[in-house]
Steps between C-alpha positions, in 0.01 A plus 500: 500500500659171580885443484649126444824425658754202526719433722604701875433874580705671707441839689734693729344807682667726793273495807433779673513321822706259671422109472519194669634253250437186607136579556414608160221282309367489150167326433405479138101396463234546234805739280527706818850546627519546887800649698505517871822690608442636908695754614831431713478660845528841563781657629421625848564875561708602795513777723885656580570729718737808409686676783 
């Protein structure tokens, strides 16, 4: 099954993770679409004390 289509495609998508935005890449080669989104940092637990 092939599908012809003009013009841009857009697709939104809720991530289950957090993102770094500026680090995202797309590489489209040989009709293969790419994405490269890394994970932001993790938040670092922390021990408190309770008197």
């Amino acid at each position: 099954m092939r599908q012809r289509m003009e013009g841009d495609i857009e697709k939104r998508i809720k991530l289950p993770a957090k993102i770094r935005p500026h680090e995202v890449r797309a590489i489209l080669k040989h009709g293969v679409l790419e994405v490269y989104m890394p994970k932001s940092e993790v938040i670092k637990e922390v021990d408190i004390a309770v008197e």
